[in-house]
gemmi code that builds the backbone of each chain (N, CA, C; Angstrom):
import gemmi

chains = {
    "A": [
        ("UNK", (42.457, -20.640, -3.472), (41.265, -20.573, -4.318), (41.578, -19.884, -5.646)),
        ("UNK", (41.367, -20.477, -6.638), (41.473, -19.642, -7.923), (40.861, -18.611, -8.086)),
        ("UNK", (41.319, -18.185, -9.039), (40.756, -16.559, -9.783), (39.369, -16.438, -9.836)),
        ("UNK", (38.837, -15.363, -9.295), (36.709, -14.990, -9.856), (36.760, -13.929, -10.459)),
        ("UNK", (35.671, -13.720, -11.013), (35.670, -12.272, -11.342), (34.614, -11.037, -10.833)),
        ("UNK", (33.719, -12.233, -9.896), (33.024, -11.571, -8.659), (33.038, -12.151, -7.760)),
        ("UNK", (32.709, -11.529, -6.311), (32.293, -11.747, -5.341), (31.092, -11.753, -4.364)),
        ("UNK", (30.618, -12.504, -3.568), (28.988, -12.502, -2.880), (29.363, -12.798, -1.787)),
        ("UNK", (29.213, -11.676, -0.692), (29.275, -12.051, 0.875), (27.961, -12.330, 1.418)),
        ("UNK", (27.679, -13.684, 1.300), (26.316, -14.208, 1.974), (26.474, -14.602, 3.669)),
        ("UNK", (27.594, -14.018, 4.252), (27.439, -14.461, 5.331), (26.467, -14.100, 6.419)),
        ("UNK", (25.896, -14.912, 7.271), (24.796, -14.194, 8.085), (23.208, -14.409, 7.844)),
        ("UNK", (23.706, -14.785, 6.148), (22.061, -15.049, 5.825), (21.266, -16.825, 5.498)),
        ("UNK", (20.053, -16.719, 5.810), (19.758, -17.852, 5.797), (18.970, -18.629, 4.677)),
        ("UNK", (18.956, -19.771, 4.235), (17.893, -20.628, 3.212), (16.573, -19.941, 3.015)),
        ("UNK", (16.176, -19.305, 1.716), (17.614, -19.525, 0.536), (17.639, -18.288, 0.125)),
        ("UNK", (17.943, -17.340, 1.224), (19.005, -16.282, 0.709), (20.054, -16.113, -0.156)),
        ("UNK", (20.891, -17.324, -0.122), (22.495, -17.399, -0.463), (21.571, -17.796, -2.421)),
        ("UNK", (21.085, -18.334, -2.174), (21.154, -19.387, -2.994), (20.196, -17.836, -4.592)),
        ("UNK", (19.320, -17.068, -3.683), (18.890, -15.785, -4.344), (19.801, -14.916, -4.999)),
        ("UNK", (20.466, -15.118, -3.936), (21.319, -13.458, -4.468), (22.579, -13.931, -5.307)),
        ("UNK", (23.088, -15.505, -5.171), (23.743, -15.854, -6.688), (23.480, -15.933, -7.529)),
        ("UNK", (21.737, -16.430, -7.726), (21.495, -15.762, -9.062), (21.462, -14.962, -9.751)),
        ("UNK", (20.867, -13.783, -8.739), (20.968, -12.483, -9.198), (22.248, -12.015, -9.849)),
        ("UNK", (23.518, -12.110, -8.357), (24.445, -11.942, -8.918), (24.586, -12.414, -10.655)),
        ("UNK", (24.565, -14.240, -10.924), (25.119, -14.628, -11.699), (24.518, -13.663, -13.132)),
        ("UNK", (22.986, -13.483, -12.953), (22.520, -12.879, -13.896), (22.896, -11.472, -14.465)),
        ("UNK", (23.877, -10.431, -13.535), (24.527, -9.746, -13.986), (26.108, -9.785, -14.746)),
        ("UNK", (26.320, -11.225, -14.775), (27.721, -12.043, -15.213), (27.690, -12.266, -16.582)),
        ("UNK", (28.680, -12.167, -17.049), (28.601, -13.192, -18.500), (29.108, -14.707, -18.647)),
        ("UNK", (28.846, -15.448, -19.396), (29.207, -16.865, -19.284), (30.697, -16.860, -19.856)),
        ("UNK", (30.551, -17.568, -18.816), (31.830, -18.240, -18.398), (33.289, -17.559, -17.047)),
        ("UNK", (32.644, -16.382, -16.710), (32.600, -15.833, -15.365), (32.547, -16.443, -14.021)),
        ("UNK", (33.447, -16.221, -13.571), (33.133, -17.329, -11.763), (32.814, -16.316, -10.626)),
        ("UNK", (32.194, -16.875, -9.899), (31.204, -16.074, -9.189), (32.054, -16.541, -7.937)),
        ("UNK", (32.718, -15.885, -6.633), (33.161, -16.466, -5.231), (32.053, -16.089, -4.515)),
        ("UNK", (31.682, -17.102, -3.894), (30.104, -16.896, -2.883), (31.056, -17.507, -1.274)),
        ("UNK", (30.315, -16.491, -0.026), (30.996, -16.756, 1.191), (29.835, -17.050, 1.506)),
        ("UNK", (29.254, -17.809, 2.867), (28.141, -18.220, 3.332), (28.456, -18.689, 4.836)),
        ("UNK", (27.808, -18.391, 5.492), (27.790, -19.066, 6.947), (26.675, -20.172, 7.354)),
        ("UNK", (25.408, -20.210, 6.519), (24.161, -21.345, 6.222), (25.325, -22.988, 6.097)),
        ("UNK", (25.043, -23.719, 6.913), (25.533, -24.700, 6.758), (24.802, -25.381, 5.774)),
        ("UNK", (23.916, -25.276, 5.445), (22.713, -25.997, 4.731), (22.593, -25.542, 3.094)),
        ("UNK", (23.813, -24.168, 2.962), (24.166, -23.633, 1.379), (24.829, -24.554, 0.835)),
        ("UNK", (26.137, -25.862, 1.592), (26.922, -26.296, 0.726), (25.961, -27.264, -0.086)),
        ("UNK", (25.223, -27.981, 0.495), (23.917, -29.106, -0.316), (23.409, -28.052, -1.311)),
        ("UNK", (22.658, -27.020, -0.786), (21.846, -26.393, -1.910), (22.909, -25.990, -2.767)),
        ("UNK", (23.829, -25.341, -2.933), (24.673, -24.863, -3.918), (25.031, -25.881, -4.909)),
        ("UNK", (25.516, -27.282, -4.489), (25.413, -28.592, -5.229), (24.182, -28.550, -6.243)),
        ("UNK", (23.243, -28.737, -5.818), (21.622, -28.256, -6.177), (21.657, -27.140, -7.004)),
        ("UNK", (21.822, -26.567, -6.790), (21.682, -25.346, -7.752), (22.362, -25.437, -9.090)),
        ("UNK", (24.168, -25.923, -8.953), (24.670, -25.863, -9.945), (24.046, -27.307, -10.981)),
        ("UNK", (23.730, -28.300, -10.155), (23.143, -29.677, -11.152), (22.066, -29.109, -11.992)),
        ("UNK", (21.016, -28.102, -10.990), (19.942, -28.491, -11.820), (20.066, -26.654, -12.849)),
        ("UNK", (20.939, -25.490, -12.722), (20.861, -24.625, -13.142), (21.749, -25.024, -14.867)),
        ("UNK", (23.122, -25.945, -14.585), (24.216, -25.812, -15.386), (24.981, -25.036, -15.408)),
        ("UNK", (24.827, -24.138, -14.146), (25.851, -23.420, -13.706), (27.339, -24.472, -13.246)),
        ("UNK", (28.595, -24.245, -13.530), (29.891, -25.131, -12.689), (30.104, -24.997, -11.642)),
        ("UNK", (29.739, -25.531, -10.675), (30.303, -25.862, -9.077), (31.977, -26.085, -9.265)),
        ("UNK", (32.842, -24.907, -9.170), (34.203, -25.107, -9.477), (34.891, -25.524, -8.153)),
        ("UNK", (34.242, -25.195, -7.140), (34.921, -25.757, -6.054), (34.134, -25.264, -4.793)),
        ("UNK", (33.715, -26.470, -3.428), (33.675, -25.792, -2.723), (34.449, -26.633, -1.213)),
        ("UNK", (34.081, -25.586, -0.420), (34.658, -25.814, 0.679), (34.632, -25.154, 2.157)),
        ("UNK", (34.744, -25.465, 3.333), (34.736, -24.799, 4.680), (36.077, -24.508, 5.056)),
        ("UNK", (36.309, -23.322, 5.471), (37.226, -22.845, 6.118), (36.510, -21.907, 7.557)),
        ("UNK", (37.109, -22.593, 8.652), (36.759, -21.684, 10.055), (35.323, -21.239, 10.042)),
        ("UNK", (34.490, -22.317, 9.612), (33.069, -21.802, 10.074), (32.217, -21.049, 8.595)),
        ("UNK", (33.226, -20.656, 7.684), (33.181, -20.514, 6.702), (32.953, -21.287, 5.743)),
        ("UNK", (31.589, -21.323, 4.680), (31.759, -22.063, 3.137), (31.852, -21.061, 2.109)),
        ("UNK", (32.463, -21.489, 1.106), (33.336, -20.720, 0.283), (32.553, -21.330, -1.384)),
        ("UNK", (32.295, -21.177, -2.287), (32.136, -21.449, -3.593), (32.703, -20.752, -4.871)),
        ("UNK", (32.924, -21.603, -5.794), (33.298, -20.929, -6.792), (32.325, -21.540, -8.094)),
        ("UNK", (31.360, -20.512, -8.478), (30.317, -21.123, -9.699), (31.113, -20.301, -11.010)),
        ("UNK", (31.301, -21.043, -11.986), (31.254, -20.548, -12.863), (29.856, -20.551, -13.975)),
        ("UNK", (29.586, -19.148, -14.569), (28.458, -19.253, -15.058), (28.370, -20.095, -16.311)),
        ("UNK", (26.991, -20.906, -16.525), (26.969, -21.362, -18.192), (26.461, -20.404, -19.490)),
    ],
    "B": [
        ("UNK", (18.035, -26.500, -21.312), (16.950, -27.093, -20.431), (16.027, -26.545, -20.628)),
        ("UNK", (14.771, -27.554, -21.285), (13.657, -27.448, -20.415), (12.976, -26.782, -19.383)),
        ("UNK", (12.459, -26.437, -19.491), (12.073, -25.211, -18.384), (10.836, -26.034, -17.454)),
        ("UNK", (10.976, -26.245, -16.469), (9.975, -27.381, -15.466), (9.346, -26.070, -14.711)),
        ("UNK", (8.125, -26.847, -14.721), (7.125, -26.298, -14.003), (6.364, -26.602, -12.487)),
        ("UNK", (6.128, -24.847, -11.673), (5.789, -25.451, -10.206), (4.366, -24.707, -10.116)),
        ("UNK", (3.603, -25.489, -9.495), (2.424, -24.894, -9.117), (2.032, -25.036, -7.855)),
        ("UNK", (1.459, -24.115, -7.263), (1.496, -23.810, -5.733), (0.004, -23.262, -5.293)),
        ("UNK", (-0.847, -23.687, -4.155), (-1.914, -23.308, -3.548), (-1.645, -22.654, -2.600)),
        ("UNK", (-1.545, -21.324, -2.565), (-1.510, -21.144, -1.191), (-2.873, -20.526, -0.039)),
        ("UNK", (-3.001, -21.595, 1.136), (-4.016, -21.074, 1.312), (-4.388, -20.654, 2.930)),
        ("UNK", (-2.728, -20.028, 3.563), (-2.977, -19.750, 5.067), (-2.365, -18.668, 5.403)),
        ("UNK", (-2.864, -17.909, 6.151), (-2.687, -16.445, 6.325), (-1.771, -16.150, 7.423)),
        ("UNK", (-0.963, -16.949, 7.539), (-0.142, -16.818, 9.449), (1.035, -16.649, 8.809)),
        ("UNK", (2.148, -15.710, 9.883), (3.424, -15.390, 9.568), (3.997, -16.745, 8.791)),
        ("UNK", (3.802, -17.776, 9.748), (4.928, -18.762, 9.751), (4.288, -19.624, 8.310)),
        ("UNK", (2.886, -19.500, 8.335), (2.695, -20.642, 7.068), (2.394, -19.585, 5.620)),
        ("UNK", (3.204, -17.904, 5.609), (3.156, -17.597, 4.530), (4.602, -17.943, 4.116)),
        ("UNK", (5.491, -18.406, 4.901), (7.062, -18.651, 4.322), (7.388, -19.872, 2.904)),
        ("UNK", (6.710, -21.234, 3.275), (7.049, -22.239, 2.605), (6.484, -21.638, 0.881)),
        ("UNK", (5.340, -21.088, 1.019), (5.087, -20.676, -0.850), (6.231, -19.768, -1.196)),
        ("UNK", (6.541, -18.573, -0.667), (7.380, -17.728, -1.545), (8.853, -18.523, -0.934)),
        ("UNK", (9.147, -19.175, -0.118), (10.972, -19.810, -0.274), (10.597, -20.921, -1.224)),
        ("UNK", (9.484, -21.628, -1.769), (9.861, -22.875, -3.030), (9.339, -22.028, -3.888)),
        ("UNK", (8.579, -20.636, -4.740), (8.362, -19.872, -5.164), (9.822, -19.169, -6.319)),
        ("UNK", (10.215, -18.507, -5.275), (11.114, -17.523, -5.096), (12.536, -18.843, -5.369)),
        ("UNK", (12.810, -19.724, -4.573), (14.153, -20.832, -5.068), (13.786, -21.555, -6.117)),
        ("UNK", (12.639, -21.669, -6.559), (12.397, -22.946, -7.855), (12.561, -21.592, -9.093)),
        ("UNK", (12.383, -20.587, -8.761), (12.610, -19.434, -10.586), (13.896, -19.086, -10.436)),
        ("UNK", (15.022, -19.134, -9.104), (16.283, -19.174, -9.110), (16.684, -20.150, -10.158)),
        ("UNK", (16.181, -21.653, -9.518), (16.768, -22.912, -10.296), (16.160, -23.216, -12.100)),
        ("UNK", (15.218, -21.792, -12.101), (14.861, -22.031, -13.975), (13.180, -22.636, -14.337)),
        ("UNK", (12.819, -22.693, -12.779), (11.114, -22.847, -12.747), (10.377, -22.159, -13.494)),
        ("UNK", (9.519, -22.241, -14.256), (8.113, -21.018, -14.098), (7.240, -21.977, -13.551)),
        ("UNK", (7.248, -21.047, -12.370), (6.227, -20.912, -11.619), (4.967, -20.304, -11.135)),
        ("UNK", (3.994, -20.981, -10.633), (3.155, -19.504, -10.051), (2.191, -20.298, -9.020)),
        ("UNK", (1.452, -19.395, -8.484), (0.944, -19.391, -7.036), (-0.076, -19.103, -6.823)),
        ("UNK", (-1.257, -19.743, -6.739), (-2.546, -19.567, -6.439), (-2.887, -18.993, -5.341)),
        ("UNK", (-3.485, -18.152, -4.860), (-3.989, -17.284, -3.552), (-5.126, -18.006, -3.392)),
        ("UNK", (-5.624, -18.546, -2.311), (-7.192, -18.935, -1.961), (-7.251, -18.419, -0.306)),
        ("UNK", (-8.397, -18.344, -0.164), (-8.998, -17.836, 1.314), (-7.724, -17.218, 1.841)),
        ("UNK", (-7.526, -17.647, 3.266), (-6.638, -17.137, 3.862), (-5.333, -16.938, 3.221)),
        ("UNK", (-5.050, -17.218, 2.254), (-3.755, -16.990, 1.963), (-3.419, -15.683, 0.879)),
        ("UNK", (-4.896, -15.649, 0.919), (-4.559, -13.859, 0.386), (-4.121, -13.023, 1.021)),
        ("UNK", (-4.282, -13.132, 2.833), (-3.676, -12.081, 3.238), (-2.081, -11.539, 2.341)),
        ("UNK", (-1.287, -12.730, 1.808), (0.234, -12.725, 1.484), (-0.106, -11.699, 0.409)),
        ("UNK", (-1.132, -11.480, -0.520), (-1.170, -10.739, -1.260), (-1.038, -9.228, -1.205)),
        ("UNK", (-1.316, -9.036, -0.384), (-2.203, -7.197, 0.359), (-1.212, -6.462, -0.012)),
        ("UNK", (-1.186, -5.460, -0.239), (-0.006, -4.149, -0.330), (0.629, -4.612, 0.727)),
        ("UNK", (0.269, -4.430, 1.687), (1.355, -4.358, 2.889), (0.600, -5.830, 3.280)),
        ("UNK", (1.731, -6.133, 4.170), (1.441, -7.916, 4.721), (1.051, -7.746, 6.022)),
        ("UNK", (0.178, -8.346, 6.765), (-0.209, -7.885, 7.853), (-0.665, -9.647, 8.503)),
        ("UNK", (0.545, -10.169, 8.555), (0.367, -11.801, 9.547), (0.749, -11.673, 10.853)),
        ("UNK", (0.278, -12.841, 11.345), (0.491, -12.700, 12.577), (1.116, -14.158, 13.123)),
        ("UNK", (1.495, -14.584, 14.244), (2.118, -16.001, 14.054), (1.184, -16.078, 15.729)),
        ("UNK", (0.193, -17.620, 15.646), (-0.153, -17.588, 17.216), (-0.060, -18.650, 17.706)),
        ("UNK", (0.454, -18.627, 19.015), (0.667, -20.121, 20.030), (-0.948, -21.108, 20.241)),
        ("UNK", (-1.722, -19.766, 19.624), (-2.983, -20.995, 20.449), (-3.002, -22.170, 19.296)),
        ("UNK", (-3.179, -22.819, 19.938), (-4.303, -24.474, 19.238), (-2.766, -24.594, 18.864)),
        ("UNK", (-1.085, -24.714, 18.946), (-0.422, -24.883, 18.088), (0.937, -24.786, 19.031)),
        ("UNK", (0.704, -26.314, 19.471), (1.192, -27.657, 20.522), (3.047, -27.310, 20.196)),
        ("UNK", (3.348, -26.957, 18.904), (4.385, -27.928, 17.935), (5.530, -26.315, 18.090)),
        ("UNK", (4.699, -25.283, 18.275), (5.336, -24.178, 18.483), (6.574, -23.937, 19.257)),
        ("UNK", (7.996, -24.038, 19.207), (8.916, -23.647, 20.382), (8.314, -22.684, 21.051)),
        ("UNK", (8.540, -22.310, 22.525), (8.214, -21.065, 23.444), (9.617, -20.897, 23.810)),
        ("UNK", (10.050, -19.631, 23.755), (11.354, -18.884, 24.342), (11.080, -19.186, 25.594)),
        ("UNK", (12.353, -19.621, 26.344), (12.521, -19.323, 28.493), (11.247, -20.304, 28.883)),
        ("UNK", (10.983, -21.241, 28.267), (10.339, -22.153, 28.776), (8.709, -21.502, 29.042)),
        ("UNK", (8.409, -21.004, 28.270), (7.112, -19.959, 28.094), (5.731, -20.706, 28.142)),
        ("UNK", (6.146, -22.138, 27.272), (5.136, -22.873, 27.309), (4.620, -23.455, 28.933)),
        ("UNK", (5.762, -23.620, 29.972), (5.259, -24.454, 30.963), (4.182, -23.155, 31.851)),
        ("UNK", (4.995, -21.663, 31.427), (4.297, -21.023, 32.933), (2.852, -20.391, 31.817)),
        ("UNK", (2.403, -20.723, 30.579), (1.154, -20.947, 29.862), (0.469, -21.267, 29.181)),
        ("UNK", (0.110, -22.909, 29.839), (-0.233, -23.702, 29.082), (-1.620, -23.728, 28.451)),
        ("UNK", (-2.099, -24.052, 26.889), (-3.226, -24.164, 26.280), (-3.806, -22.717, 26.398)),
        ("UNK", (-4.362, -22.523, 27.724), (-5.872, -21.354, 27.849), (-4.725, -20.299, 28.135)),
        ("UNK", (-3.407, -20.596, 28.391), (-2.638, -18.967, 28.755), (-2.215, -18.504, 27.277)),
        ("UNK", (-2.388, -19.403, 26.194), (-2.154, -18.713, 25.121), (-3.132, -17.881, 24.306)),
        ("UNK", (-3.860, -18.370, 25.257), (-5.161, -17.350, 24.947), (-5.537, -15.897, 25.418)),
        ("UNK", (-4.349, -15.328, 26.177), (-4.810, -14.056, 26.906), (-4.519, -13.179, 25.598)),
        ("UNK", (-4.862, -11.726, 25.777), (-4.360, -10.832, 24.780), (-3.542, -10.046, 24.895)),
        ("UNK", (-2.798, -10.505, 23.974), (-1.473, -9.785, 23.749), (-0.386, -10.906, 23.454)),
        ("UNK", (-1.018, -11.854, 23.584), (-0.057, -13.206, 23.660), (0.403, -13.384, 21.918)),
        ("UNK", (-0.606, -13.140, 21.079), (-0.490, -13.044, 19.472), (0.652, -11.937, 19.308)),
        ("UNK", (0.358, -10.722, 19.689), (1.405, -9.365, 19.240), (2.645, -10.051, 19.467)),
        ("UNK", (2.982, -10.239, 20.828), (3.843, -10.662, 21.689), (4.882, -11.979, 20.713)),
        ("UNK", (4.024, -12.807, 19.980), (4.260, -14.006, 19.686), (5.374, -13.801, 18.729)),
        ("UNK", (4.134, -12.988, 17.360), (4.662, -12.112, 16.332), (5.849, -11.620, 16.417)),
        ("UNK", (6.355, -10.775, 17.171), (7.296, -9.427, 17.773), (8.255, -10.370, 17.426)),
        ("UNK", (8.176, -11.415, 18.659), (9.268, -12.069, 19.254), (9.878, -13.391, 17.601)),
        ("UNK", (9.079, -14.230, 17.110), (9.618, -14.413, 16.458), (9.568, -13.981, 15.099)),
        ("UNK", (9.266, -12.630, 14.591), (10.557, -11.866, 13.908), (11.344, -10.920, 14.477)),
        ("UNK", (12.097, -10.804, 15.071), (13.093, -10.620, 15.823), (13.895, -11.938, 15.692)),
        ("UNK", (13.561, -12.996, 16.058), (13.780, -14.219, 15.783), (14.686, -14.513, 14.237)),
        ("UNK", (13.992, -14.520, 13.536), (14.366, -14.687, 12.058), (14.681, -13.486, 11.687)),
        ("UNK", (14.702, -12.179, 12.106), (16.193, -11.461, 11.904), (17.583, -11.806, 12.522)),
        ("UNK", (17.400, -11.784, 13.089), (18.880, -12.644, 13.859), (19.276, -13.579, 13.486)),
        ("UNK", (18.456, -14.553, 13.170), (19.086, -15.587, 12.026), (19.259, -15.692, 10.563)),
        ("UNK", (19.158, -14.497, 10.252), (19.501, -13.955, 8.793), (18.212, -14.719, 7.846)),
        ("UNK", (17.061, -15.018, 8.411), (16.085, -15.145, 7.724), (15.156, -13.992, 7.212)),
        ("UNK", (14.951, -14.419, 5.665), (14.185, -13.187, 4.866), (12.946, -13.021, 5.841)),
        ("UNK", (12.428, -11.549, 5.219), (10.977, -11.255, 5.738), (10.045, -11.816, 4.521)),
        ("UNK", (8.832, -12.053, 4.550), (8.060, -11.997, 3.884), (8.217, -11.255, 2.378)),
        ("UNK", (7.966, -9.931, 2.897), (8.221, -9.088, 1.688), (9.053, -9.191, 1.138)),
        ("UNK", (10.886, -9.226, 1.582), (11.642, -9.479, 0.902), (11.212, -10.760, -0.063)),
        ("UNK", (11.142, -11.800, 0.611), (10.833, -12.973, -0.377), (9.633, -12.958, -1.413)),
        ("UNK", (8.959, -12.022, -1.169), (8.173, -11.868, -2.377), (8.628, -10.901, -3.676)),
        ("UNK", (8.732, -9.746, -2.926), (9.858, -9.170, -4.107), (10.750, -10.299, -4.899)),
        ("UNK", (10.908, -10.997, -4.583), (12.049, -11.667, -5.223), (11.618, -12.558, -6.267)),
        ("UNK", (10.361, -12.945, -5.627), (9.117, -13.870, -6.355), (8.830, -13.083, -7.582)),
        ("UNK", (8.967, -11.759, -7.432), (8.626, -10.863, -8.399), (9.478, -10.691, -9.436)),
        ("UNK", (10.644, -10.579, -8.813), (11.760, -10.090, -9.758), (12.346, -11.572, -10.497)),
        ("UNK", (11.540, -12.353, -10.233), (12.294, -13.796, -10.850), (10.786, -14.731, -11.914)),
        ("UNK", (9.973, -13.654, -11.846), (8.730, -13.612, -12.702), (7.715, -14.794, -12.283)),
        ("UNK", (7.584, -14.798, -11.132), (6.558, -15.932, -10.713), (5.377, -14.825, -10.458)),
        ("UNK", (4.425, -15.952, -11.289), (2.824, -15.506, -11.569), (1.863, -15.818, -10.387)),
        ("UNK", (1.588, -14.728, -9.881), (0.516, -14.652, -8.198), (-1.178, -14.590, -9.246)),
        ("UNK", (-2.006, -15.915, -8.713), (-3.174, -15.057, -9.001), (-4.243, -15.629, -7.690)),
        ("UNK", (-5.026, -13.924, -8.140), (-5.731, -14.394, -6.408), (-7.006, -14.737, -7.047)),
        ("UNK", (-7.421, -15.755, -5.575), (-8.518, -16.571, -5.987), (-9.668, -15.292, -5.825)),
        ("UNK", (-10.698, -15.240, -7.346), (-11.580, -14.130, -7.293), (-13.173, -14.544, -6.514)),
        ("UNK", (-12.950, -15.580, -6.145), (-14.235, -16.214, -5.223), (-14.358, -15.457, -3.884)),
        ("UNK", (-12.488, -15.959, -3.261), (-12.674, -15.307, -2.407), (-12.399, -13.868, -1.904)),
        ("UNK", (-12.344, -13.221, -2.967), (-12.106, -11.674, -2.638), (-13.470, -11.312, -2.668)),
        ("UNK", (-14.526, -12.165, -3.521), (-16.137, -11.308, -3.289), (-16.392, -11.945, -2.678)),
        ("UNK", (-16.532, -13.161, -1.908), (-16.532, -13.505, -0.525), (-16.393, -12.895, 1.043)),
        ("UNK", (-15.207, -12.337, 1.137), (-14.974, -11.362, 2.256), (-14.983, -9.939, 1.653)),
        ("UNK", (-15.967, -9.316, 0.911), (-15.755, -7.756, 0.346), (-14.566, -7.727, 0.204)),
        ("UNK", (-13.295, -7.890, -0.085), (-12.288, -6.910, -0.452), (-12.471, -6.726, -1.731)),
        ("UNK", (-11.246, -5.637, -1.983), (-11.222, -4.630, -2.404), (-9.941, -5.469, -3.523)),
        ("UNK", (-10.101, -5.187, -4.976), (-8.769, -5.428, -6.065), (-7.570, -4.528, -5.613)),
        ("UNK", (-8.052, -3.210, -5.491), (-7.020, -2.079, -4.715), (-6.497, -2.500, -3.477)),
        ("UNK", (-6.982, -3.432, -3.073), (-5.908, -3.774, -1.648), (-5.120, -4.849, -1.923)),
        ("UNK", (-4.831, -4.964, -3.419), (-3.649, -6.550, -3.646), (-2.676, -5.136, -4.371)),
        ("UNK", (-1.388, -5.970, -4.409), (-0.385, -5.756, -5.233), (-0.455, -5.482, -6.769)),
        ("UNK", (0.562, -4.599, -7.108), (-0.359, -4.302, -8.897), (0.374, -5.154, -9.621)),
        ("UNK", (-0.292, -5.823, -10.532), (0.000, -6.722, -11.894), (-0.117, -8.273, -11.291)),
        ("UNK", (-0.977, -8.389, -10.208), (-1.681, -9.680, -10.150), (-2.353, -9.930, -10.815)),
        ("UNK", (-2.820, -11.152, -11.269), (-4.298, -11.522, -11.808), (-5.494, -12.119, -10.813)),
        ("UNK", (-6.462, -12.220, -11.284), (-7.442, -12.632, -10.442), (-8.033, -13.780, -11.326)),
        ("UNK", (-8.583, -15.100, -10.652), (-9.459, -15.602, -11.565), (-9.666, -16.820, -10.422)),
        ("UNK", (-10.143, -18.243, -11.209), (-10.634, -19.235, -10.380), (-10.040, -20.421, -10.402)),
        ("UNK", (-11.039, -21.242, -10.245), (-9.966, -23.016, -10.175), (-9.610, -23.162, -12.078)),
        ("UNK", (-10.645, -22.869, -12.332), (-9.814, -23.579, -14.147), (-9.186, -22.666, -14.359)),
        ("UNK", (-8.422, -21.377, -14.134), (-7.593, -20.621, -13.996), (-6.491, -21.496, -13.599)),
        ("UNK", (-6.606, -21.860, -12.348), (-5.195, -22.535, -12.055), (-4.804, -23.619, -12.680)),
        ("UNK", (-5.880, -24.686, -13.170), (-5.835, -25.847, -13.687), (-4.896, -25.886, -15.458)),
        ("UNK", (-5.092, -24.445, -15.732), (-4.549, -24.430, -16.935), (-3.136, -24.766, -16.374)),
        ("UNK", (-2.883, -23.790, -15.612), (-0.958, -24.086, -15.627), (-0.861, -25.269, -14.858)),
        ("UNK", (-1.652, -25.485, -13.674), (-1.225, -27.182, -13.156), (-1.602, -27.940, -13.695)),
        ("UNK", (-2.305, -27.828, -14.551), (-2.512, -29.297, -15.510), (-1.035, -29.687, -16.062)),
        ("UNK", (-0.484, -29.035, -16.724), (0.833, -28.505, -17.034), (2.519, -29.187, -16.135)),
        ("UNK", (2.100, -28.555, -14.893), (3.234, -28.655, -13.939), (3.625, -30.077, -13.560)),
        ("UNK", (5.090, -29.841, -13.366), (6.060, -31.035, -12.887), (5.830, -31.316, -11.465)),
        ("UNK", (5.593, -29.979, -11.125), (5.062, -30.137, -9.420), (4.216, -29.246, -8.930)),
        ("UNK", (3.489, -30.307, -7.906), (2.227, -29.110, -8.374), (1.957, -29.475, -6.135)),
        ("UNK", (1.511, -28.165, -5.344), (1.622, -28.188, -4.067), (0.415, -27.357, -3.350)),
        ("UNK", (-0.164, -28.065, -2.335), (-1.087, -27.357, -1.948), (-0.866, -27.024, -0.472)),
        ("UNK", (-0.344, -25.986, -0.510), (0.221, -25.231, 0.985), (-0.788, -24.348, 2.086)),
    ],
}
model = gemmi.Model(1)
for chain_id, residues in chains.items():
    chain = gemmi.Chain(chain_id)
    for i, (resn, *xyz) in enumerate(residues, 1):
        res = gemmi.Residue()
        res.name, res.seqid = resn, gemmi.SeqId(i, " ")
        for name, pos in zip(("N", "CA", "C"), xyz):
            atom = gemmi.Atom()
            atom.name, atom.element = name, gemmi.Element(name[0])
            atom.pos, atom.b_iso = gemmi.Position(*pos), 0.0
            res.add_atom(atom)
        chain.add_residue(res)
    model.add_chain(chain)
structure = gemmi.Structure()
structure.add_model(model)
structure.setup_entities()
């Protein structure tokens, strides 16, 4: 996974927790900053898609590892 | 962008049916909404300083029952008392364990992401309450109150 310059352990929490507290997070970010979000919500990888289309935030990458989804937003 | 607009009725006072206003509330000012949320009748309880819902099996077929709860009380056994507390308890406990917000949390959030609560002022002099028993920096007003901003809105929901 490439470089962030923060991190968000959303694991454990459910719709739309994950999807709250990256904003928040992101809103303490400056643009062009990547945000690593962890999540255990199977139902974050759709919304996170969602989020970055309709925010203009960059969906830089995501993915499952071991039960694990993983994101990388970079802010706009 | 454009900034799209949500407008929301909310008008039921039970644990489970105060969730859907503040999670599309609270996720549509994540995604860049202004939004806001009409309080009518029952759904002011969501307003109160403190939240005080309750979630109940009666009249409400559609409900899961933990350990097969429904077969050993059916219809009139959801009617004994204590069966509401009981109901309550059990599913939040429920949605802590599944890392689901509380209420409050999700309203705070409603807050901190600037979605506009106003309670319907019909029905607060309707049932005597009290302005001092809502949350501070609500507004109060009526239907052409709301109509201004849903006239307005991209989406507009009556919950």
């Amino acid at each position: 996974m490439a470089n962030f310059d923060q991190e968000l352990d959303a694991t454990g929490l459910n719709c739309p927790l994950p999807i709250l507290r990256a904003k928040k997070a992101l809103a303490s970010m400056s643009s062009g900053q990547v945000l690593h979000i962890i999540a255990t919500d199977p139902g974050s990888v759709k919304d996170f898609d969602a989020f970055a289309k309709q925010t203009g935030n960059e969906l830089m990458e995501s993915k499952e590892e071991g039960g694990k989804f993983e994101f990388l937003i970079k802010k706009a | 962008m454009s900034e799209k607009k949500l407008a929301i009725i909310a008008t039921k006072g039970t644990l489970d049916w105060g969730y859907p206003p503040f999670i599309l509330a609270s996720t549509a000012a994540a995604l860049g909404y202004e939004t806001q949320i009409f309080f009518t009748f029952y759904g002011l309880q969501l307003l109160k300083k403190k939240i005080n819902v309750k979630v109940s099996p009666l009249g409400n077929p559609g409900m899961p029952m933990p350990m097969g709860m429904d077969k050993w009380f059916p219809v009139l056994g959801t009617a004994i008392p204590g069966m509401e507390a009981m109901m309550t308890a059990m599913m939040k406990a429920k949605m802590k364990s599944k890392g689901v917000a509380s209420l409050e949390e999700l309203r705070e959030m409603c807050i901190d992401g600037d979605v506009k609560m106003i309670a319907c002022q019909m029905t607060v002099d309707l049932f005597d309450m009290n302005q001092s028993d809502f949350l501070e920096g609500i507004e109060f007003g009526g239907a052409a109150t709301f109509f201004e901003f849903a006239g307005e809105s991209d989406i507009c929901l009556y919950i």
